[in-house]
C-alpha positions in Angstrom: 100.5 70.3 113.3 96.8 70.3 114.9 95.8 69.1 111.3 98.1 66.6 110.9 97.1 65.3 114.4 93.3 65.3 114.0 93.9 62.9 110.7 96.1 60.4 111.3 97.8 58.6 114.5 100.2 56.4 112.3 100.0 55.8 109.0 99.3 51.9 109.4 96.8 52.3 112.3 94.4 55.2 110.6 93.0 58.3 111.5 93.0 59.9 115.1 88.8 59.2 115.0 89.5 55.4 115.2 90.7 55.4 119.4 88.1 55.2 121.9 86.0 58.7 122.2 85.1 59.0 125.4 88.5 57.2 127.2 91.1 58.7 124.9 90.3 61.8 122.5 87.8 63.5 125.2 89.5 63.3 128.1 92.8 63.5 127.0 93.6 64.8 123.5 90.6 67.3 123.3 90.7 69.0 126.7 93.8 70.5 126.1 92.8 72.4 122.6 91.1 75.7 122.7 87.2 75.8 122.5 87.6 78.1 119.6 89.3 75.3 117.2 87.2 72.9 118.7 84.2 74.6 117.2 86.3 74.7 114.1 86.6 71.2 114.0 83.4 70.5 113.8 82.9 71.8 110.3 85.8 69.1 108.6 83.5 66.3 108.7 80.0 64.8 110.8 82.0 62.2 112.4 84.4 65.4 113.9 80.9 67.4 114.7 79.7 63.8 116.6 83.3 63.7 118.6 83.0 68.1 119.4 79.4 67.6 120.6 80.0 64.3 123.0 83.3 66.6 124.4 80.8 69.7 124.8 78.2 67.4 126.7 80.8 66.1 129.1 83.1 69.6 129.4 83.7 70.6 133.0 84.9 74.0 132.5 83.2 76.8 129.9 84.3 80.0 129.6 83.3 82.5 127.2 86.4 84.6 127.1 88.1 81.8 124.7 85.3 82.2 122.0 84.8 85.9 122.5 82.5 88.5 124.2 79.8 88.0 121.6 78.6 84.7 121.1 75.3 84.3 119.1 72.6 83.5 121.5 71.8 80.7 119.4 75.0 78.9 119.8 75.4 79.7 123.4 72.6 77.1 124.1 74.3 74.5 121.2 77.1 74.7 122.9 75.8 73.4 126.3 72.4 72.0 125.7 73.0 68.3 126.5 75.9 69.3 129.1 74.4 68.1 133.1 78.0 68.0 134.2 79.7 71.4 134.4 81.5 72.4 137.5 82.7 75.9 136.7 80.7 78.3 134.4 82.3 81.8 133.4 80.2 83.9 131.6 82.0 87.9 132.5 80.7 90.8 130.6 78.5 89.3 127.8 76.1 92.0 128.8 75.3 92.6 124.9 73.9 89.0 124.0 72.6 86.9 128.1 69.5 87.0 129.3 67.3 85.2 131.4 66.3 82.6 128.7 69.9 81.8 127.4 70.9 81.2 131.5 68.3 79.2 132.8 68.3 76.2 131.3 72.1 75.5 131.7 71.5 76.7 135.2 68.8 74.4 136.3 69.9 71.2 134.2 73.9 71.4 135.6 73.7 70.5 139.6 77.0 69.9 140.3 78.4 73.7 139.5 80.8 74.7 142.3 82.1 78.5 140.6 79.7 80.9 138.5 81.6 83.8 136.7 78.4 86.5 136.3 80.3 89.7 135.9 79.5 92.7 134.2 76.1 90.7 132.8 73.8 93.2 132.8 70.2 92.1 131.4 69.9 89.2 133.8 67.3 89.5 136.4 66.8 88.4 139.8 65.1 84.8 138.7 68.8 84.1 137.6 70.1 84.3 141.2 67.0 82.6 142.3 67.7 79.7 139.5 71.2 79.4 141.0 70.5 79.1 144.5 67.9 76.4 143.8 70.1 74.7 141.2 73.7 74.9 142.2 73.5 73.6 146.5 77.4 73.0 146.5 78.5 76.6 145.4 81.6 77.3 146.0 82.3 80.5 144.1 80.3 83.5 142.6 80.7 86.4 141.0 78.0 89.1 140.7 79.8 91.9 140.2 78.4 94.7 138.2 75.2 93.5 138.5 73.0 95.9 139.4 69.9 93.7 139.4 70.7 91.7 142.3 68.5 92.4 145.3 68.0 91.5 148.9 65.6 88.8 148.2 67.6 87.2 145.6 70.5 87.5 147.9 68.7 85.9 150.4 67.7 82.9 148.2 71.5 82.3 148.0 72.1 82.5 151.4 69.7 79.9 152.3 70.4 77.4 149.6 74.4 77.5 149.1 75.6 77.7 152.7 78.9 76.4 151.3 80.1 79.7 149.7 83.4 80.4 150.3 83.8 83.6 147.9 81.1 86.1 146.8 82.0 89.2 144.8 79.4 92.1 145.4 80.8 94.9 143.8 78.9 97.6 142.7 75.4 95.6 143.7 74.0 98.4 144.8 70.6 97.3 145.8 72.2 95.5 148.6 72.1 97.4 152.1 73.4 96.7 155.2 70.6 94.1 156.1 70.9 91.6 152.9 74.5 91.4 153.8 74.5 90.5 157.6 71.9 87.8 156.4 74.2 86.9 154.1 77.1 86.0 156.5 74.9 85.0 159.2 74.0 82.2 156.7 77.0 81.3 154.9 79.7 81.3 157.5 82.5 79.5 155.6 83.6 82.8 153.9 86.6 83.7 152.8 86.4 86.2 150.3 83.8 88.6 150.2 83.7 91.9 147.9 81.4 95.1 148.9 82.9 97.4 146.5 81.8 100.4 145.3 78.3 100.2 147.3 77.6 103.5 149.4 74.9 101.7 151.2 77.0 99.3 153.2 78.1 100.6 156.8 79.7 99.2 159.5 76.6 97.3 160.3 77.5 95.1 157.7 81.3 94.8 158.0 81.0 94.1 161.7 78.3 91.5 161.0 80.7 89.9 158.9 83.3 89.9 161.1 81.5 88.2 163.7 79.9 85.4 161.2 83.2 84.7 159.4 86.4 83.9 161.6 87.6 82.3 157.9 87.6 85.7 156.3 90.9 86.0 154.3 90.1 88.9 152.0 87.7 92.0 152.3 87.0 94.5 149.6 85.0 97.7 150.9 86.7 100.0 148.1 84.5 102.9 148.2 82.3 102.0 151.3 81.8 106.0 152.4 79.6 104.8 155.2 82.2 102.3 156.5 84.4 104.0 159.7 86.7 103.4 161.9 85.1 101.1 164.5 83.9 98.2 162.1 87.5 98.1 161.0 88.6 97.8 164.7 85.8 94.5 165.3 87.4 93.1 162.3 90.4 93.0 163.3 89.4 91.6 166.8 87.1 88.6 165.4 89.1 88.0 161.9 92.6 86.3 162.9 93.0 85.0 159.5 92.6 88.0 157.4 95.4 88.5 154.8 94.1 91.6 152.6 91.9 94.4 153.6 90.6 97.0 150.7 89.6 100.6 152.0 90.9 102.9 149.2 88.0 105.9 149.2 86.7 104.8 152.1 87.2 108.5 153.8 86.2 107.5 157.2 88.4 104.7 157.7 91.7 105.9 159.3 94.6 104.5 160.4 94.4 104.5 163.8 92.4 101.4 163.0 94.4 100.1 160.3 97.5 100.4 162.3 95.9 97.7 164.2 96.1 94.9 161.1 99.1 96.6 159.6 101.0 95.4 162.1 99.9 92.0 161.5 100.8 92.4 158.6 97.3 92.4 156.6 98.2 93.6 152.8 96.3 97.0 153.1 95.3 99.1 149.6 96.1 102.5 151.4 100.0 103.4 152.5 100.8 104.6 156.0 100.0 108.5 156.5 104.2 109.5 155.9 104.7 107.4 152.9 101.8 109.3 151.6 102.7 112.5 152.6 106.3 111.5 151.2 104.9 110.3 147.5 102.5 113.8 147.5 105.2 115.6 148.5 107.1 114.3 145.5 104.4 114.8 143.0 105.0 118.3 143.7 108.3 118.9 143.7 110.0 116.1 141.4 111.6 114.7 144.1 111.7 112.2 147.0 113.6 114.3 150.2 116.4 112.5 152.4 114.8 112.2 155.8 116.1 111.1 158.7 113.6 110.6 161.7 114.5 109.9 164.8 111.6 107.7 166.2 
């Protein structure tokens, strides 16, 4: 069917390569095929490769995952060499094949990116966050999670350049202490979402800092924040009304005579109240929920 499609529109009017290129086949006919037959396309014929390579330069959208985890180096920077128009790059877990070098240049030539997908990239370097901070000044969205090489003064870099961030995913940066975050928030106030995971060096210096710098936080992840307690929950809930999801699973000094406090307005929380769990352990053990009747 895609065949029949890319060679003929009727059979009196001639092939599909006859309408208009940039009003008709890119923007409506080729946007909705995946990338990986476009790049297949461009082997029937050069007047096919032409039409591929003007849809690549004006693409909005790139995502790896629809080509696959290992894309040759090389045609990474084919792909996007002449694009200056992207809006949303997603680039998760090609850790085996991006570096500084591949990044760069699509980072610096493509202003207008609003959402950067980093995760799990593992040999870029700080100059990348730098790049992006100095590149991208309406960012939106980013993900950085799993990147170990983020530090506090590439972090800072971002704070002061892209003061429109609404979501930032952190998880398992663990460079980052308590500082680069509340300079973080302090800066970029219009956050929403904002992942800590996994970081032992965040505290409750840093959540309350964020509490107080963010009254549009809707989502917190502090899975795994062992330094995290009890009292940087409680300014949370005092200074974030609109908080809808709160993560504290392994976060051993976070109890719920805080968390009471947002479960009862009802904030999704990633740990159950202490009966339920007593109630689920206790049927791990034995096979079996009880019948309990309390009397409250």
């Amino acid at each position: 069917a895609l065949w029949c499609l890319m060679m003929s529109v009727t059979p009196t009017r001639g092939c599909l390569l006859d309408l208009p290129w940039e009003d008709i086949l890119v923007p409506h006919i080729l946007c909705h095929l995946p990338l990986q037959q476009l790049l297949s396309l461009q082997r029937v014929s050069k007047s096919f490769q032409s039409l591929i390579q003007l849809y690549l330069a004006n693409m909005r959208c790139f995502d790896s995952s629809q080509i696959g985890p290992s894309i040759p180096r090389a045609a990474f920077v084919n792909l996007l060499k002449d694009n200056e128009v992207l809006q949303q790059l997603a680039l998760q877990n090609c850790s085996d094949w991006l570096t500084d070098c591949e990044l760069l240049p699509v980072i610096r030539q493509n202003h207008h990116l609003h959402q950067i997908q980093l995760k799990g990239c593992a040999q870029l370097s700080r100059h990348a966050l730098v790049a992006i901070s100095v590149s991208c000044p309406n960012l939106r969205q980013l993900s950085l999670a799993h990147c170990e090489w983020v530090d506090s003064l590439s972090l800072r870099s971002l704070a002061d350049h892209c003061k429109a961030l609404e979501a930032v995913d952190l998880t398992a940066c663990r460079q980052l202490k308590d500082e680069a975050i509340c300079y973080l928030v302090q800066k970029c106030s219009r956050l929403k979402s904002l992942s800590l995971a996994v970081n032992a060096n965040v505290g409750d210096v840093a959540v309350e800092e964020t509490a107080k710098c963010c009254p549009e936080l809707e989502h917190l992840d502090l899975t795994g924040c062992l330094r995290v307690k009890n009292d940087s929950i409680r300014v949370l809930a005092e200074y974030c009304p609109k908080l809808r999801s709160l993560k504290v699973k392994h976060c051993h000094n976070v109890a719920e005579s805080s968390l009471s406090i947002l479960r009862s307005r009802g904030v999704e929380l990633d740990v159950e109240p202490p009966l339920q769990r007593a109630l689920v352990l206790l049927q791990d053990v034995v096979g079996f929920a009880p019948f309990i009747n309390l009397q409250i």
